[in-house]
C-alpha positions in Angstrom: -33.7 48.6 -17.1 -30.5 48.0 -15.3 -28.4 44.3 -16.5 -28.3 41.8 -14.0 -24.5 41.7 -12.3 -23.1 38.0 -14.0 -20.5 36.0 -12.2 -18.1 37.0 -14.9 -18.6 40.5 -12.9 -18.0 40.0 -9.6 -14.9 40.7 -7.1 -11.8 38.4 -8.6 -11.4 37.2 -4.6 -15.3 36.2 -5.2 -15.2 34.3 -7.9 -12.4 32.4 -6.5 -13.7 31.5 -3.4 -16.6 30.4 -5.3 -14.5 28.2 -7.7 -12.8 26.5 -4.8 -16.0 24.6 -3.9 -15.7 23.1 -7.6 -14.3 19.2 -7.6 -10.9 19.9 -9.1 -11.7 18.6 -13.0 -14.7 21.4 -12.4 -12.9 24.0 -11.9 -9.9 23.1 -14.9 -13.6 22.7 -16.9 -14.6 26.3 -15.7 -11.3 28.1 -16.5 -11.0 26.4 -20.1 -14.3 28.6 -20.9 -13.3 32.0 -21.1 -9.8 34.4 -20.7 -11.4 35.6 -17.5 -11.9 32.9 -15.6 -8.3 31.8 -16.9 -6.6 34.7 -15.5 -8.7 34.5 -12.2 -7.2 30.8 -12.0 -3.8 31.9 -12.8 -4.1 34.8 -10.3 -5.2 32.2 -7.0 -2.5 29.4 -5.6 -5.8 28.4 -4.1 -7.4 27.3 -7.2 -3.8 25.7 -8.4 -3.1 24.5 -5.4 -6.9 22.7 -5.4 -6.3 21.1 -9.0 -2.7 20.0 -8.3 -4.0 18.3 -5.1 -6.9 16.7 -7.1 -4.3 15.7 -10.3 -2.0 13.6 -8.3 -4.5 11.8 -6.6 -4.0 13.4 -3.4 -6.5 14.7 -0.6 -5.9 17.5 2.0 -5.4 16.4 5.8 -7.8 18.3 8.4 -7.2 19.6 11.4 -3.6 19.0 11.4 -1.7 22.1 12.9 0.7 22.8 10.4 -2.0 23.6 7.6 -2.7 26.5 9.4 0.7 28.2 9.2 1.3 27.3 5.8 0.4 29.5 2.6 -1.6 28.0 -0.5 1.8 29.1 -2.6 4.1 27.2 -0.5 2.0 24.1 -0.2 1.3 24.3 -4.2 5.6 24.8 -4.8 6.1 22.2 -2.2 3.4 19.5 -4.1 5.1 20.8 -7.4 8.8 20.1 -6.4 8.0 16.5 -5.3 6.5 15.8 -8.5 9.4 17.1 -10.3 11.8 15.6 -8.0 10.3 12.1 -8.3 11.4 12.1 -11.8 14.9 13.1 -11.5 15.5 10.1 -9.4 19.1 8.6 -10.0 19.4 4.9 -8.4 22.9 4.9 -9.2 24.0 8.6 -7.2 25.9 7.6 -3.8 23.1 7.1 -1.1 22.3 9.7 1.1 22.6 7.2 3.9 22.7 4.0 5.2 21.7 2.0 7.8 23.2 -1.6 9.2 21.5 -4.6 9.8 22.2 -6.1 12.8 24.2 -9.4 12.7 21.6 -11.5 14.6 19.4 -11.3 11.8 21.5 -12.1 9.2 21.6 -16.1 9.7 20.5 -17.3 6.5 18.9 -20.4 7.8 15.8 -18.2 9.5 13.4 -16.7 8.0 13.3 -12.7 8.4 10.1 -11.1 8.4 10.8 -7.4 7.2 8.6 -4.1 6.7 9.3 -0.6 6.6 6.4 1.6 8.6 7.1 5.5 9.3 10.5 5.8 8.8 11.6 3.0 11.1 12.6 -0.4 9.9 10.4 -3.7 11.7 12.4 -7.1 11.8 11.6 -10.2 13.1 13.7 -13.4 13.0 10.9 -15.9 13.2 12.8 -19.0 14.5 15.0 -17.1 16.7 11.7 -15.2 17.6 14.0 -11.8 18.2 12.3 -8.7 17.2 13.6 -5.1 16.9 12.8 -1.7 15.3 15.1 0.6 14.4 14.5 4.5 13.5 16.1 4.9 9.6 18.0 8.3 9.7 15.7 10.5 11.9 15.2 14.1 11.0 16.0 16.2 13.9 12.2 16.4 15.4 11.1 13.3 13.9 9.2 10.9 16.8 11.8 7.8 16.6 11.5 4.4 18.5 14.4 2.0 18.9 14.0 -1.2 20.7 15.3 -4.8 21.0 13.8 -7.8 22.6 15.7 -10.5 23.1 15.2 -14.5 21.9 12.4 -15.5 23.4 10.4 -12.9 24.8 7.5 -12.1 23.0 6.7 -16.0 22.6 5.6 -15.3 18.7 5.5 -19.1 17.0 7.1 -19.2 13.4 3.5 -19.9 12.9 2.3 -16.2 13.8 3.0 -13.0 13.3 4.4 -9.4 14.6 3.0 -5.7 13.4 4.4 -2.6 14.7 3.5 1.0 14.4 5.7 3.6 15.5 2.9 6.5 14.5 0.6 4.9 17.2 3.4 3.4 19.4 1.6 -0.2 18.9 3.0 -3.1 18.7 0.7 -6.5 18.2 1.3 -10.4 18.2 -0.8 -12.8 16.6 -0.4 -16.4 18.0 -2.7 -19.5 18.4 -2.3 -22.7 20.2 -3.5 -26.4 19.4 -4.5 -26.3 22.9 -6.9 -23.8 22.8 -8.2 -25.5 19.9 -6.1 -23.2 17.6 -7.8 -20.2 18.4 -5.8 -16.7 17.4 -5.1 -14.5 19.9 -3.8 -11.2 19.8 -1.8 -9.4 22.5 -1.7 -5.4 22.3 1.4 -3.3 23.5 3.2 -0.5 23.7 6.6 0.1 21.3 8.5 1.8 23.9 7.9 -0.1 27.3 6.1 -3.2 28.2 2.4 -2.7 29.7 -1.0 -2.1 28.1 -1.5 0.3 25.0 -3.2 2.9 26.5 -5.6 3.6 24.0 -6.1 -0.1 23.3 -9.7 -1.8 24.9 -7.9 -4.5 26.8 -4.4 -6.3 26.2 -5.9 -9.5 23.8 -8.2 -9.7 21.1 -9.5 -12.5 20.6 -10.9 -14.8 17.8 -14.7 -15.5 17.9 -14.8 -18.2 15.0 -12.1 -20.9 14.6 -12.1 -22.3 11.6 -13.7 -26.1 10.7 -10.7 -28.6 10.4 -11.1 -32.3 9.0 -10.5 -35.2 11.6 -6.8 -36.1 11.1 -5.8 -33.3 9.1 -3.4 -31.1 10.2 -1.1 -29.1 7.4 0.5 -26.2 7.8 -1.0 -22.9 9.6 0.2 -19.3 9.0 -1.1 -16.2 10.3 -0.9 -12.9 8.9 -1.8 -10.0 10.6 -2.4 -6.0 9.1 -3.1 -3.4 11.2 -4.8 0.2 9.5 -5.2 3.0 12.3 -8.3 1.7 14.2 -8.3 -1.9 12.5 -6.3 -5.0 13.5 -7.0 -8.0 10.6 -5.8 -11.3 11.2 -6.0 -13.7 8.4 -5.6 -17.6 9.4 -4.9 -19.9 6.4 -4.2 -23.9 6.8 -3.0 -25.5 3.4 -3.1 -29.3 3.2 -2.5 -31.4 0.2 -5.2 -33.9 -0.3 -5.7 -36.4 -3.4 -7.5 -34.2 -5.4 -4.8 -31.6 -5.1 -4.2 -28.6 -2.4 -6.8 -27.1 0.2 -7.0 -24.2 1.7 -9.0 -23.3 5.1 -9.2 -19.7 6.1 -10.6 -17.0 8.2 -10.5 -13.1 9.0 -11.2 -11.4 11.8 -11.1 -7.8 12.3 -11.1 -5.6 15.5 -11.9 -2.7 16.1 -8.7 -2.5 18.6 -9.2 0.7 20.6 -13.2 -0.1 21.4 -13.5 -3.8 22.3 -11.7 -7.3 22.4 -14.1 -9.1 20.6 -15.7 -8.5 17.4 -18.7 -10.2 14.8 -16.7 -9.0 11.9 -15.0 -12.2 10.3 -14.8 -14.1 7.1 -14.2 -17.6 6.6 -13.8 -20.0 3.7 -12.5 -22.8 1.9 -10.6 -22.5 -1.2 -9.1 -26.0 -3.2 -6.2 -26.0 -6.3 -5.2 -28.0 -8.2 -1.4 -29.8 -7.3 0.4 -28.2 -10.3 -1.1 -24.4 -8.8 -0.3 -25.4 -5.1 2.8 -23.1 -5.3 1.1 -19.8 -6.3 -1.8 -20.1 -4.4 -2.3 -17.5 -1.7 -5.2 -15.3 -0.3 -4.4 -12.2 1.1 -6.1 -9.0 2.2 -5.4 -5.0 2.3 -7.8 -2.6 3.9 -8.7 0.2 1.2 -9.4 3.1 3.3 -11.9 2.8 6.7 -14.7 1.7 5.1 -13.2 -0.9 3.2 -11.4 -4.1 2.7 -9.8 -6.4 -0.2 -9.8 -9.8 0.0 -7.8 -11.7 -3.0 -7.8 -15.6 -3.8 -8.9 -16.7 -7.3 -10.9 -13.0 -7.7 -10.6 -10.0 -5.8 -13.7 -9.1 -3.5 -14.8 -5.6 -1.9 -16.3 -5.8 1.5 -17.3 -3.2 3.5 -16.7 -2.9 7.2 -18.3 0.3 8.3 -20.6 -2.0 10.6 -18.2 -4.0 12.8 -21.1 -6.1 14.7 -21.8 -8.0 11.8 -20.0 -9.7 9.1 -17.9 -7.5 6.3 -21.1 -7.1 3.4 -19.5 -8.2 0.2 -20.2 -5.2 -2.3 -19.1 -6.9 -5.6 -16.4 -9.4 -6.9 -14.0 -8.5 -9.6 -13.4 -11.6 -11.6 -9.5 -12.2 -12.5 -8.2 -13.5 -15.7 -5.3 -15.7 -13.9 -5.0 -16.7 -10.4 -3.8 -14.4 -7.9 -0.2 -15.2 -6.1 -0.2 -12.2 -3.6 -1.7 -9.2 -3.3 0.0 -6.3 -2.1 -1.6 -2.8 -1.3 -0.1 0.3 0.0 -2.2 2.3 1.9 -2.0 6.0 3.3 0.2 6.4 6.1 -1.0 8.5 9.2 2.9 9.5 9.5 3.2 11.3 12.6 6.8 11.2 12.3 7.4 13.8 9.8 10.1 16.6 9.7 8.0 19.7 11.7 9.9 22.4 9.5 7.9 24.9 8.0 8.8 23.9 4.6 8.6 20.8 5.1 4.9 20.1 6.7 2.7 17.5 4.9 -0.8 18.6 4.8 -1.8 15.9 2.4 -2.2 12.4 1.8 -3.0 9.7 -0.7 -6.8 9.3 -1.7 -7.6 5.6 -1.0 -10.2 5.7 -3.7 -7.7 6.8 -5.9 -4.0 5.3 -5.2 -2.7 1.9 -7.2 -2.3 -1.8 -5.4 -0.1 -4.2 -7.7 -1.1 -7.7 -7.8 1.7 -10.7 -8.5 0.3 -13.8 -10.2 1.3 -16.8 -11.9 0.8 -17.2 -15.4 3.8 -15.1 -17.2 6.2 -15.8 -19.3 8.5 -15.6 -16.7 8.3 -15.5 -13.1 4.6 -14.3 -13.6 2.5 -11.2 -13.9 2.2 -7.8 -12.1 -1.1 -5.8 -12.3 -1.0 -2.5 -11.6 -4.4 -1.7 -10.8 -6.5 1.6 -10.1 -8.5 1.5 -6.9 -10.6 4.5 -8.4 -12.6 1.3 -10.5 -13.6 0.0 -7.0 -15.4 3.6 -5.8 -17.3 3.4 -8.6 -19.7 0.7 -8.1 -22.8 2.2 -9.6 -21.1 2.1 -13.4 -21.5 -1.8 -13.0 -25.3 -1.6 -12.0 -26.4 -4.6 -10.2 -23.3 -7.1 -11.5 -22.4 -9.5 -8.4 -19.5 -11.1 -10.3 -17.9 -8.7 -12.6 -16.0 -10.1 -15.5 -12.1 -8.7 -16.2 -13.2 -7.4 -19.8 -15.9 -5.1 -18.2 -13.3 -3.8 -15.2 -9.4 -4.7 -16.0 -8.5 -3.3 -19.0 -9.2 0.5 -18.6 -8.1 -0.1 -15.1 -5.3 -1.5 -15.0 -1.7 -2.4 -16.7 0.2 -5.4 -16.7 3.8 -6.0 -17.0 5.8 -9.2 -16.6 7.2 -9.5 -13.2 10.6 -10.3 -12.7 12.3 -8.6 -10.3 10.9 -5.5 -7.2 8.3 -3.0 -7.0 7.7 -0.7 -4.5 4.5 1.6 -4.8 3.1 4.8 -2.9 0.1 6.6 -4.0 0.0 7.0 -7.8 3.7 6.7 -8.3 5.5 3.2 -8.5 9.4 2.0 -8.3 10.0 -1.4 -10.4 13.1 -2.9 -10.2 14.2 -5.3 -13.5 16.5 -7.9 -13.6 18.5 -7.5 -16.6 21.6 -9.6 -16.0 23.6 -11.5 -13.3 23.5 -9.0 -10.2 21.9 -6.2 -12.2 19.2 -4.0 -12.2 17.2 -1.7 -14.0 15.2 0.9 -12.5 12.4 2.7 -13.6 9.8 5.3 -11.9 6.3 5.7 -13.3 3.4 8.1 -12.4 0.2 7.1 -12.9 -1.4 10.6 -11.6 -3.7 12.4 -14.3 -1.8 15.9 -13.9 1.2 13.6 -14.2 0.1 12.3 -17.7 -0.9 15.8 -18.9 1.6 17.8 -17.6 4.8 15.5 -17.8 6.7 18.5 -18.4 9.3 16.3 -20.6 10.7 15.0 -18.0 9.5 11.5 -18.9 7.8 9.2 -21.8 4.1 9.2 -21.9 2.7 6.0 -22.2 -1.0 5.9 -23.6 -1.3 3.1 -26.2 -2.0 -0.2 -24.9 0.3 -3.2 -24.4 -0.3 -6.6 -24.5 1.3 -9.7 -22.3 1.6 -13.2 -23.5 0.3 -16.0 -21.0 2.1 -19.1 -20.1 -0.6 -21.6 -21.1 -2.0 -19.1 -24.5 -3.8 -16.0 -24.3 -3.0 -12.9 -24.1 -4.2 -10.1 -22.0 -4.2 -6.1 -23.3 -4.5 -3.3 -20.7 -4.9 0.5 -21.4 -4.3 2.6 -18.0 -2.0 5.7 -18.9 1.2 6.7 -17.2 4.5 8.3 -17.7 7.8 6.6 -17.5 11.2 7.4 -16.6 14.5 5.6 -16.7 16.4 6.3 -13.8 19.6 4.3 -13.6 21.0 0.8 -12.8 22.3 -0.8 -9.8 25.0 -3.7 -9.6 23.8 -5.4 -7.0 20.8 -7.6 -6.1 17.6 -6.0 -5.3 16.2 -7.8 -2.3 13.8 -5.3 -1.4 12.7 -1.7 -1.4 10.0 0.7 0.1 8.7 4.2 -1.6 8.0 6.6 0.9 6.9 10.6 0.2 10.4 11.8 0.1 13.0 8.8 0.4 13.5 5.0 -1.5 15.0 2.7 0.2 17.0 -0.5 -0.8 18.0 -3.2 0.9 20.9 -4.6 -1.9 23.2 -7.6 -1.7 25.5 -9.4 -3.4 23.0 -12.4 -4.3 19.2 -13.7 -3.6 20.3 -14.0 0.0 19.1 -12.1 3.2 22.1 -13.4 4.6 24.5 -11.2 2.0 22.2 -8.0 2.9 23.7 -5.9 6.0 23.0 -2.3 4.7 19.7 0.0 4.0 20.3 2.3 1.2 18.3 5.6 1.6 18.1 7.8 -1.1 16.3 10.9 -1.0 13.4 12.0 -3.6 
């Protein structure tokens, strides 16, 4: 009687095409079993290229048209390269470029709203209400938008807020008037000329719950607005002090922008502190993904917004050890302005179940604390059974490290840039990957850091976190740190010669 054919015996093209169906941590289990397997691994940039993918926390884009034209062993080099490269970042090497700040918003009696979104840099001078975006060193067929609008003529109050998005040529305003019994509006446009967005379901959305507000009490309002490919957020907070201490009334609404001008999807609430917290009290928001969003006050809650005729359906509440200042969360970017070389082509992006957010609080020893946290704890639910209100010991410390903040961080993905302040006008800059390939294949190119570390609080305590990463010390920069961005392949730094926006008139970019 003949032997059954095993796996072990079929075509080596077989058994890899098989494999790639494997999760990624699969497929490293299959190939530790036998010699075979390993050298069927080792034979297919397929396989590699699948586990690399899966180790940095990254996932593949579809139906792009560069993945077509570009072979597994180029995309695996290309992932391979950047990894390295991110490492052998040097601060203090002379910047591949720079880019001027132009002098209107460099009065430092106005408050400059700043962000950096595909590769173009979004100001806004809130009490001159002037707006521009400016493209930062465009690669030769990157999609670039530059435009200026004068005082003036957007009508944003120093109340609301302005989001642009060169990737879908948007541009939104979020406003709200005392005469329409302070209810937000938001006006949808186009980046490069004034009209309609085109893909946008009318030119206003509009807020279908204003917040409840005491007779008599008025405070101050601020609006923040977020927008995440199909979502526009607005989140509506009035702070008051009162003689029990500070209150906060808030709200958020999402749309929904490109199918209707009104949605159900909105939270609202009340949150009170006491006087001596007032100052690091904020609630903010980031969207984690399409399904869901963040919401961070005292705790951090997960809603999910999959149904927008309804309200976002709170999943769970992660339970903080301190209170939160801000919350900060850098999703992945649908960059459509990416170099179109062939080696060049991005076929991937970060896996919002899997990327970091860093979290500022008060509490620290010095200017406060800085969680690095895992969004991977907040995919898995199902480990926390049916837990409403989860406590920090059950979710924080394998999740999470925490490092006393005092000075910049800028974050993409897995990977993180943190600025410290180690002297008058100096800084010390270190990267860390918090990738799992990262960890295990460091390569020497950095310290490993898997023992856990412990931060002192203000008031007593202490708090011990255990998430692994590597480390690298790359250089020091005389000059003060006023901001910087991480994108794929570039840092940028906006540097001065003090805490002042006013000393800042260049963008540093340094490439990865």
């Amino acid at each position: 009687m003949k032997s059954k054919a095993g796996f072990l015996s079929l075509a080596e093209e077989l058994k890899s095409y098989i494999l790639s169906f494997l999760p990624w941590q699969d497929i490293l289990r299959c190939v530790s079993v036998c010699k075979a397997l390993r050298h069927t691994y080792m034979s297919s940039s397929e396989l590699q290229y699948i586990t690399e993918l899966g180790g940095q926390r990254l996932i593949p884009v579809l139906n792009t048209d560069s993945s077509d034209h570009i072979s597994f062993s180029e995309r695996l080099k290309l992932l391979r390269d950047q990894a390295q490269a991110w490492f052998k970042l040097d601060i203090g090497h002379v910047p591949f470029g720079t880019v001027s700040i132009p002098m209107y918003f460099l009065d430092s009696y106005a408050d400059v709203a700043m962000s950096l979104v595909n590769g173009h840099l979004c100001l806004w001078n809130e009490e001159d209400d002037c707006v521009t975006i400016l493209p930062i060193l465009p690669k030769p067929s990157q999609r670039s938008i530059e435009r200026y609008w004068s005082p003036g003529s957007l009508c944003v109050p120093t109340e609301g807020d302005v989001f642009m998005d060169p990737a879908q040529d948007l541009i939104a305003i979020a406003t709200f008037g005392y005469e329409s019994g302070e209810q937000v509006h938001v006006a949808i446009g186009t980046l490069n000329e004034d009209g309609v967005h085109p893909e946008a379901a009318g030119r206003v959305l509009i807020q279908s719950v204003v917040p409840e507000r005491e007779d008599g009490v008025y405070g101050d309002v601020r609006l923040r607005l977020k927008c995440f490919g199909k979502y526009i957020a607005v989140q509506y907070c009035r702070t008051f002090e009162s003689y029990n201490g500070s209150t906060c009334i808030w709200s958020l609404q999402i749309w929904d922008w490109r199918h209707s001008t009104t949605s159900n999807s909105v939270l609202h609430g009340t949150s009170r502190i006491e006087s001596r917290e007032a100052d690091f009290m904020r609630i903010d928001f980031c969207f984690l993904g399409n399904d869901w969003i963040l919401v961070a006050s005292h705790d951090l809650k997960l809603y999910s917004i999959e149904d927008m005729f309804k309200a976002p359906q709170l999943l769970t509440c992660f339970l903080l050890p301190v209170w939160a200042v801000r919350i900060r969360c850098i999703p992945p970017i649908h960059d459509n302005s990416r170099p179109q070389t062939r080696a060049q082509q991005t076929v991937w992006e970060s896996d919002p179940k899997h990327q970091l957010l860093s979290i500022v609080m008060g509490g620290g020893p010095h200017r406060g604390l800085l969680f690095i946290i895992s969004t991977r704890v907040f995919a898995n639910l199902d480990m926390f059974g049916e837990m409403r209100a989860i406590p920090w010991e059950y979710w924080g410390p394998l999740n999470a490290r925490i490092f006393a903040h005092r000075g910049r961080i800028g974050i993409r993905g897995n990977r993180v840039l943190r600025a410290f302040n180690v002297g008058d006008r100096e800084f010390e800059f270190h990267v860390m990957d918090f990738s799992p390939l990262a960890i295990k294949h460091r390569q020497g190119l950095g310290r490993v850091v898997r023992e856990p570390s412990t931060v002192e609080l203000r008031w007593g305590g202490k708090l011990t976190t255990y998430l692994p990463y590597v480390e690298v010390s790359s250089g020091k920069k005389s000059s003060f740190v006023n901001s910087m961005w991480v994108d794929v392949d570039r840092v940028y730094l906006l540097c001065g010669e003090e805490d002042d926006f006013a000393t800042t008139d260049q963008l540093q970019v340094l490439e990865i």
